[in-house]
C-alpha positions in Angstrom: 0.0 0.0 0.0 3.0 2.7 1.0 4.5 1.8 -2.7 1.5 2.2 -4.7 0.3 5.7 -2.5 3.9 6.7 -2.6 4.1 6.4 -6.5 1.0 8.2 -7.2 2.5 10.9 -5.0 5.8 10.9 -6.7 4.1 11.6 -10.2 2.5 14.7 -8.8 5.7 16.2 -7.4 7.2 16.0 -10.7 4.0 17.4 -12.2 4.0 19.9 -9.8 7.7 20.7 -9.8 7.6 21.7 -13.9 4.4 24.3 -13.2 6.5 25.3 -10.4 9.6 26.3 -12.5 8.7 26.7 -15.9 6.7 30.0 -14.8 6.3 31.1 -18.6 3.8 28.2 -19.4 -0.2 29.1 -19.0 -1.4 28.3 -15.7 -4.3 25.5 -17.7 -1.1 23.4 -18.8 -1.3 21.1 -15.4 -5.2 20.8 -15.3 -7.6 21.4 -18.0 -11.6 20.1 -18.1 -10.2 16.6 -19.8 -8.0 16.0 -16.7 -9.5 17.3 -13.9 -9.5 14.9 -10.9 -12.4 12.9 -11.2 -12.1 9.3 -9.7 -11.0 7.9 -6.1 -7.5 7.7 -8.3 -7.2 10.6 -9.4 -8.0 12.4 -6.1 -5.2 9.7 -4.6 -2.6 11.2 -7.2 -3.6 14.9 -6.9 -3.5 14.5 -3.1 -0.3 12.8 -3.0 1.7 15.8 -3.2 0.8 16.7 0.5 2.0 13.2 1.9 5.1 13.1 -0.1 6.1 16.3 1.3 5.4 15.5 4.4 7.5 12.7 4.5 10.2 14.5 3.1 11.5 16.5 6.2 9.3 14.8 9.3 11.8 12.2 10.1 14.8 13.9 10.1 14.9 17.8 9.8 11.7 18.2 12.0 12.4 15.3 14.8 15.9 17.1 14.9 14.6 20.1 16.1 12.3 18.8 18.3 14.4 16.1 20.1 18.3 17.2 19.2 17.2 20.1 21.3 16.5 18.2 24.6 18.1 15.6 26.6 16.3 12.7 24.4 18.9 12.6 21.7 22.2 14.1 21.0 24.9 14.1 18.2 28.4 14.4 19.0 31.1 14.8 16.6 33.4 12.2 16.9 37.4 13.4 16.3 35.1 16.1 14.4 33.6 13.8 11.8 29.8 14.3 11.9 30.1 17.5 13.1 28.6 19.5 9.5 29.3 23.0 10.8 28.5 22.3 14.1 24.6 22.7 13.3 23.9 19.0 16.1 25.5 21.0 18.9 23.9 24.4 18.5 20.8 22.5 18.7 22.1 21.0 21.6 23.1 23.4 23.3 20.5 26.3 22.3 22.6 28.5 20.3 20.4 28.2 16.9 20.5 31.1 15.0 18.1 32.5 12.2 20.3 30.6 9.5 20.6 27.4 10.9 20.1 24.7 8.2 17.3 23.3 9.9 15.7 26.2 11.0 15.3 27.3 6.9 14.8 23.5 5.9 12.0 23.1 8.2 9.7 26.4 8.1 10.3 25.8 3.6 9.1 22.3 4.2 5.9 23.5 6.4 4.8 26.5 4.3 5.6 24.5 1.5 3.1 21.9 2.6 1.0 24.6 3.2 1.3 26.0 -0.3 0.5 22.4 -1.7 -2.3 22.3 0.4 -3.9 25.5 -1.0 -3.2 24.6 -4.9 -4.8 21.3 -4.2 -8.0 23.2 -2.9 -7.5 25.5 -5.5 -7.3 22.4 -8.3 -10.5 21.0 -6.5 -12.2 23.0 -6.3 -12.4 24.3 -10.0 -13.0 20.2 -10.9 -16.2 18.6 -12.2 -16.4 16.5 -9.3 -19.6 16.3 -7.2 -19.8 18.3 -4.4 -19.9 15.4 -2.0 -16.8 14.4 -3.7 -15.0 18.1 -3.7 -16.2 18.5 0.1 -14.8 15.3 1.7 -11.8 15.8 -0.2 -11.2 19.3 0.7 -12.1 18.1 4.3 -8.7 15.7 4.1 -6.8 18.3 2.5 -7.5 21.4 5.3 -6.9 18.6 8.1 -3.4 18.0 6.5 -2.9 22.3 6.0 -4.2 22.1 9.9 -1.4 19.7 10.8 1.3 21.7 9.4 0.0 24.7 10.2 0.6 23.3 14.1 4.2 22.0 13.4 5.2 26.0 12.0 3.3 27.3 15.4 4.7 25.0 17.8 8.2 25.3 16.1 8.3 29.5 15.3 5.4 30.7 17.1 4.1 33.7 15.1 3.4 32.6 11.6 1.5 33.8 9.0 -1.7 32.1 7.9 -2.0 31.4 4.2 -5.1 30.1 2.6 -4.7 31.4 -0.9 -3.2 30.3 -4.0 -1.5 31.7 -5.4 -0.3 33.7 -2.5 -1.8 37.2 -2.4 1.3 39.9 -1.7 3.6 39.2 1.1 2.0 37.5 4.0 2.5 39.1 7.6 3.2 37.2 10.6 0.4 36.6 13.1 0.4 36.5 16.7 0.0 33.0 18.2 -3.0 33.1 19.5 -4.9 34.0 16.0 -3.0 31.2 14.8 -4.1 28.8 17.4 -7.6 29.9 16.7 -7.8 29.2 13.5 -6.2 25.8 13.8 -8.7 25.1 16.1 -11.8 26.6 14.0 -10.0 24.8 10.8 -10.3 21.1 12.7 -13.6 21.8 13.9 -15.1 22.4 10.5 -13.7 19.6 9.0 -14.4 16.7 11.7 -17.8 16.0 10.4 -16.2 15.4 6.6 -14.0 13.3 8.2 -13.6 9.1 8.2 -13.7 7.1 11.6 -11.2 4.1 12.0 -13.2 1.4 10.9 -12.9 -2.7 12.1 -12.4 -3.3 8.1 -9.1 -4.1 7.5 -9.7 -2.6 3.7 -10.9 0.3 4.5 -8.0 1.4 7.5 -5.5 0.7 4.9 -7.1 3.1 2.3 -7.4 5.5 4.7 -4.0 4.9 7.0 -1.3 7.9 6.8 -4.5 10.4 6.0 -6.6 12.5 8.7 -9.6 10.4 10.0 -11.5 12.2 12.9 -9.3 10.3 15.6 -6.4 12.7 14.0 -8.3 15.7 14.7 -8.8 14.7 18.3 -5.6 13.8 19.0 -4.0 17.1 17.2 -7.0 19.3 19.2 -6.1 17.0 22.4 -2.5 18.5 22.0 -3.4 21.9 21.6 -5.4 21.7 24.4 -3.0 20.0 26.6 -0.6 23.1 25.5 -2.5 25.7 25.6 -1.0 27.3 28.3 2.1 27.4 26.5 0.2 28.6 23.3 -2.4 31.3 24.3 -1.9 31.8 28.0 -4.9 30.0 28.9 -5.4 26.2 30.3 -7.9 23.8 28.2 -7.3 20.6 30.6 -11.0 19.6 30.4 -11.2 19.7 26.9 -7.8 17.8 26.8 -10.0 15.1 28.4 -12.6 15.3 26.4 -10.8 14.8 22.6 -9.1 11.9 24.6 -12.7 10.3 25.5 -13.3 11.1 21.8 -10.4 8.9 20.5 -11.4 6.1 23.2 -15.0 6.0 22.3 -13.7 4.5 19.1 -12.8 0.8 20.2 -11.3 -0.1 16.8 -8.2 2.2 18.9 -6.6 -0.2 21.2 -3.4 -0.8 22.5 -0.9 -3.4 20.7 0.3 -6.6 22.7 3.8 -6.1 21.8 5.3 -2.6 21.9 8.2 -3.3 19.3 5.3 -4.1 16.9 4.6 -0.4 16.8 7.9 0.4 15.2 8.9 -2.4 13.1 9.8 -2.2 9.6 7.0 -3.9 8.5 4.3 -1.7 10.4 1.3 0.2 9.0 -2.3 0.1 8.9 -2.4 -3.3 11.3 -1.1 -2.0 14.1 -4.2 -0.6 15.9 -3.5 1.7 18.8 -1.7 4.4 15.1 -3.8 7.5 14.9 -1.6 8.7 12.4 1.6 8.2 11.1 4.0 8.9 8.2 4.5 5.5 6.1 8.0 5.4 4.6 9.4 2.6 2.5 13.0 2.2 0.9 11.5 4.3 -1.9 10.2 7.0 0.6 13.1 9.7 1.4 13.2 10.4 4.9 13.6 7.5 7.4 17.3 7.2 8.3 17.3 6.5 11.6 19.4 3.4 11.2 21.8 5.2 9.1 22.1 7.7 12.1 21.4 6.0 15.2 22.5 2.3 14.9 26.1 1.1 15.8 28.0 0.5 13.1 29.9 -2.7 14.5 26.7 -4.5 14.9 25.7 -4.3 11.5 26.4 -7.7 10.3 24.9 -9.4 13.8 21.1 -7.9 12.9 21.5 -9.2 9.3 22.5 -6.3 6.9 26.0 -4.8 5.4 25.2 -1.2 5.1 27.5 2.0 5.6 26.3 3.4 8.4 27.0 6.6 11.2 28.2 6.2 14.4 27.1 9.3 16.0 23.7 10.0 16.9 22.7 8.7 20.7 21.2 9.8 23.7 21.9 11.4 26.9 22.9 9.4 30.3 19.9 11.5 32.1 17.7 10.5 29.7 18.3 6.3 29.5 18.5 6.6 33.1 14.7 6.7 33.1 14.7 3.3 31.7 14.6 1.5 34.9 11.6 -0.2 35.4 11.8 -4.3 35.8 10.5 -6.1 33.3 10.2 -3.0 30.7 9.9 -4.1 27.5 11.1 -0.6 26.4 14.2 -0.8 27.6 14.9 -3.2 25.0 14.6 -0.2 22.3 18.1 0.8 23.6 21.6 -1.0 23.1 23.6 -0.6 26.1 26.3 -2.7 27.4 27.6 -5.5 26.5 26.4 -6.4 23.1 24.8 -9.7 21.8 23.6 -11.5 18.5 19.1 -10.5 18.9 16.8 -13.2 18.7 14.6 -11.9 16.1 11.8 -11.4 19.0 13.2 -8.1 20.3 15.3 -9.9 22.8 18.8 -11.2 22.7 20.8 -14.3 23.0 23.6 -15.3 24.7 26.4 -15.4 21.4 28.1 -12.1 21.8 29.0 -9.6 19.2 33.0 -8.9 18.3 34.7 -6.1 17.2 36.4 -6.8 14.1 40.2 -7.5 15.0 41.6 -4.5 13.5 42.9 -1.6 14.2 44.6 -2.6 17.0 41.2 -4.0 18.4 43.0 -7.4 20.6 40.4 -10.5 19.1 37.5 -11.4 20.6 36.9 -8.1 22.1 32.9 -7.9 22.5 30.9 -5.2 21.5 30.5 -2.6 24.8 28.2 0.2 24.6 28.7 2.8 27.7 25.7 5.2 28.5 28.4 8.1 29.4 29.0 11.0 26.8 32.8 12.2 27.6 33.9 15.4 25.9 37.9 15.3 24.7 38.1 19.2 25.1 40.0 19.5 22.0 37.2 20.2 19.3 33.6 21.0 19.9 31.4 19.2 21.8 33.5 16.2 20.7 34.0 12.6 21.7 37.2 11.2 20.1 37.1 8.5 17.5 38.7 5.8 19.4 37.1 2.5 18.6 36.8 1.0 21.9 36.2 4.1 23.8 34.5 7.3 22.3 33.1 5.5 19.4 31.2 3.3 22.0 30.2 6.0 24.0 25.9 6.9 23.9 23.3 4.6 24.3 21.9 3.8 21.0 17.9 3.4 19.9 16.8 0.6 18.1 13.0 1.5 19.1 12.6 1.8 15.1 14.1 -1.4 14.5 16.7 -2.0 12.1 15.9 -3.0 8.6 17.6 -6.1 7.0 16.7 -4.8 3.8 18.3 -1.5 3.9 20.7 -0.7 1.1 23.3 1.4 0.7 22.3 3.1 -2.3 19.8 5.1 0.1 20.2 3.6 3.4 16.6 4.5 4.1 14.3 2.5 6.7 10.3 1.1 5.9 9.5 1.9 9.6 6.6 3.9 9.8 6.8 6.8 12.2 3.6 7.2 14.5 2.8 11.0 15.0 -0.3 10.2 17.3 -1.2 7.2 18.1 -3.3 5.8 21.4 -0.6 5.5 24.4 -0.2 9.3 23.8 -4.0 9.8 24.5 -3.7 7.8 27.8 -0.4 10.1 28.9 -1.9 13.4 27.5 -5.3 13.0 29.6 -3.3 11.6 32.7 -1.3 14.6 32.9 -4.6 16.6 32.1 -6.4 15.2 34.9 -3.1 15.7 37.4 -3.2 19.5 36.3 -6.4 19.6 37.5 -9.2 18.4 35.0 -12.0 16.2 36.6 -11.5 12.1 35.4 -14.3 10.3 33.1 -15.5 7.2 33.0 -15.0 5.2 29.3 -16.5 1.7 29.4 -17.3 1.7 33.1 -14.0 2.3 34.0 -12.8 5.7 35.7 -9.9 7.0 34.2 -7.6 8.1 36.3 -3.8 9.0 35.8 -2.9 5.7 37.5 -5.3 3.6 35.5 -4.2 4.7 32.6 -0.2 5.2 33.6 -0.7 1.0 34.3 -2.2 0.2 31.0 1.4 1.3 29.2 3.1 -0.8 32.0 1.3 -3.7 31.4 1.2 -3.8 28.1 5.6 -3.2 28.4 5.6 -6.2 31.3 7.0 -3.4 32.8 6.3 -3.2 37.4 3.4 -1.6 37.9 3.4 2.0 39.6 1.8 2.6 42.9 1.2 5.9 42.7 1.9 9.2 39.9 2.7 12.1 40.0 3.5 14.9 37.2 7.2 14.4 37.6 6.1 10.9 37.1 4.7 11.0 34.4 7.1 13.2 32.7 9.1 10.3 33.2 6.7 8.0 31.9 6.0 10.0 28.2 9.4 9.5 28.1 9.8 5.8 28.8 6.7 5.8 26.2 7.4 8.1 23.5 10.8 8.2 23.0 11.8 9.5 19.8 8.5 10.2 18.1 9.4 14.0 17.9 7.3 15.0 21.2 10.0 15.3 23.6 10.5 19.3 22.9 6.9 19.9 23.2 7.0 18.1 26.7 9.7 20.0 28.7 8.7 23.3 27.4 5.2 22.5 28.9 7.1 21.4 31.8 9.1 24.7 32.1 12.6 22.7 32.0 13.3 23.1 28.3 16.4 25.4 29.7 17.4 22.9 32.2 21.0 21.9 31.5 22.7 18.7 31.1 26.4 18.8 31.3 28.7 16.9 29.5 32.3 15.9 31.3 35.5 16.8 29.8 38.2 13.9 29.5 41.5 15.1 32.1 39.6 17.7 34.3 39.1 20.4 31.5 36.1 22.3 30.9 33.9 22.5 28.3 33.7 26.2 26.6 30.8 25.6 25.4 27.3 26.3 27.6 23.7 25.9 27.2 21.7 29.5 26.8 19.2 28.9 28.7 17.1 32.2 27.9 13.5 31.2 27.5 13.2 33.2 24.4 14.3 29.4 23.4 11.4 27.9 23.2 10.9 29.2 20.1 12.9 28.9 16.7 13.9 31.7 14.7 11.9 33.3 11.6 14.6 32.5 9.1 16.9 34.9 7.5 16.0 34.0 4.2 12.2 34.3 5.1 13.0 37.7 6.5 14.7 39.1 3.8 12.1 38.3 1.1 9.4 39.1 3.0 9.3 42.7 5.1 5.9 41.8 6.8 7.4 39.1 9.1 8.3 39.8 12.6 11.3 38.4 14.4 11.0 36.0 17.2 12.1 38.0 20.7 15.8 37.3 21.5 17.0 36.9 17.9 
């Protein structure tokens, strides 16, 4: 299903890359009466663009700056390979500026989802479709200009809102709050249009990696839950109540096994995904292997691929994997290493370094949680084989592909952007700050309820009690690495909260965290700003 939604897609970015360019052709070349969207396939190829974009940037560009930014994950250079202009450690460390790669990749890849979105409105709705058929499809397409419309507001705050296409003059920035609003109004309007997840297998998988109402729930469930952060005003209750929305919807239920969620071969059948981004080994975008896995244990997990050796995560942050029994501790590789078991565990054959190098034979694979700065270069490691190159814990939560190649070194996982543990956490933490519990199926839900679900389901010891700390903790345990971690400790207040790296020999490290507030948002671009007069700069930049 990816492959065939994915090709569709790909002849509509080329489509729409020639009227992009070739500006001196008549605006009727793309679509004229004989090939206006029409059928359930053409609609599928015309709305392809959107996904295809989307893919594009979410798992990389966009989970960098939402997660290289916090204590989840971090990429040190290493003897100053992988340092590319030092762009991982200003995002560690806070010291972005307005021409940081990723800070121009990212806001070009939302508004340019967000201009796709309006020609696609545009392009429907000139067709000869019903109005049945131009309404639903609309519907999908606003939830999608919804969607990124949050990622730009969550990431740079005051953004313009663009409905028009083509764009009319230079569009000014607006303040949050207006653009909250409208996000919210936008969703609201189109829930009705809207599919439900369904208990047909058929239908899921024609509508899986597209808005259903559960999507608008879930995305109005996380504005609510942030509200405070957004408009100045708390929405807990209503946090609750797009949870009990998603829950009244029983075809939503949790997994059995949590690796299942992030295998290479997920998609439409697992059943607690809201909404996620497919990606196959066509399907740019997924190359979390390439970055996170450890090169040395390559061969062990079944594949010969070129890959980093960088990209980890903090000691504070695995420390919070230390439940008994926690399945989701498993989605780390830590210590000494051995040959898996192809059911997410391990056996007892232990993985060698290859006997080079001045490696001794024999020596097994050891992967150390601690992060210990040289002092020579920036926010840099080493490149010793058996010492720096082991150092950070490494995720394998999206679980390494045997059939990755090295012509693209690209992973099949699908990435879940919502999907139903989230609910649980986001209504547990709602009801903590204050919002009375419901009751869904006879059954109250309250923080611990719903806490103990996740546990169960990880065969992780069950909690006695929670708190917000807590369950802090547990979103973290939970959603590790699926982009949300950012989002989190801003709502927490401890996005400036530091986390000091030790420098080999006693030496300090030069380089220190800002931890001005002004933070918690990203830049407006400088290229953005120097096209466009009418945008406003972020405070503090």
């Amino acid at each position: 299903m990816k492959k065939i939604f994915i090709l569709c897609a790909a002849i509509v970015v080329t489509m729409g890359t020639f009227s992009c360019t070739k500006l001196d052709v008549p605006v009727e070349s793309q679509y004229v009466k004989s090939n206006f969207p029409v059928t359930d396939a053409d609609y599928t190829a015309l709305l392809g663009t959107i996904y295809s974009n989307l893919s594009s940037s979410y798992a990389v560009p966009y989970w960098r700056m939402q997660d290289l930014s916090t204590d989840e994950a971090i990429l040190p250079a290493r003897d100053g390979n992988f340092d590319d202009g030092g762009q991982y450690r200003q995002l560690h460390y806070h010291t972005w500026t307005f021409d940081h790669p990723n800070v121009i990749g990212v806001w070009q890849w939302g508004f340019g989802g967000i201009n796709t979105c309006n020609r696609i409105i545009s392009v429907i709705n000139s067709s000869p479709s019903s109005e049945a058929k131009k309404q639903s499809s609309i519907a999908e397409v606003k939830a999608m200009r919804a969607l990124y419309l949050y990622f730009m507001m969550d990431l740079y705050g005051n953004v313009p809102i663009i409905t028009d296409f083509p764009v009319n003059g230079q569009p000014a920035t607006q303040p949050r709050a207006k653009v909250y609003a409208f996000i919210e109004s936008e969703l609201k309007a189109v829930l009705p249009l809207l599919p439900a997840k369904s208990n047909s297998s058929v239908t899921n998988t024609m509508q899986y990696g597209r808005p259903t109402k559960g999507m608008v729930f879930a995305l109005l469930a996380k504005m609510y839950l942030n509200s405070g952060v957004y408009v100045g005003t708390n929405r807990y209750q209503e946090t609750v109540t797009m949870c009990d929305s998603v829950q009244a919807n029983t075809n939503y239920f949790l997994d059995a096994r949590y690796r299942d969620i992030f295998l290479p071969n997920n998609g439409p059948t697992i059943n607690e995904t809201i909404f996620a981004v497919p990606y196959d080994q066509q399907i740019p975008g997924n190359q979390f292997t390439r970055f996170g896995f450890f090169f040395y244990l390559a061969q062990a997990y079944g594949f010969n691929v070129n890959l980093s050796i960088a990209m980890s995560t903090t000691p504070e942050f695995y420390n919070r994997f230390n439940i008994p029994g926690d399945d989701r501790s498993k989605t780390w590789l830590a210590g000494p290493q051995f040959y898996p078991d192809g059911n997410g565990g391990f056996t007892n054959q232990p993985v060698y370094y290859p006997a080079a190098n001045g490696v001794p034979p024999n020596t097994q694979v050891n992967i150390i949680p601690t992060l210990t700065l040289t002092g020579l270069k920036p926010m840099d490691l080493g490149n010793s084989i058996l010492t720096s190159q082991s150092e950070g814990v490494r995720s394998i939560k999206y679980y390494p592909d045997v059939n990755i190649i090295q012509a693209t070194r690209l992973n099949s996982n699908d990435v879940p952007v919502f999907r139903l543990a989230d609910i649980y956490l986001m209504k547990a933490e709602a009801i903590l700050r204050g919002a009375t519990p419901t009751t869904i199926n006879g059954e109250t839900q309250t923080p611990l309820t719903l806490v103990n679900k996740l546990r169960t389901r990880a065969h992780a010891e069950t909690a006695t009690s929670i708190d917000l700390d807590g369950l802090l903790d547990e979103r973290a345990r939970e959603l590790s690495w699926e982009a949300w971690r950012r989002n989190d400790l801003i709502r927490y207040g401890l996005f400036e909260k530091e986390y000091p790296l030790p420098v080999a020999g006693g030496k300090t490290d030069d380089l220190k965290m800002n931890t001005d507030p002004t933070r918690r948002l990203y830049p407006i671009p400088s290229t953005e700003l120097k096209t466009n007069p009418n945008l406003k700069q972020n405070p503090g930049y």
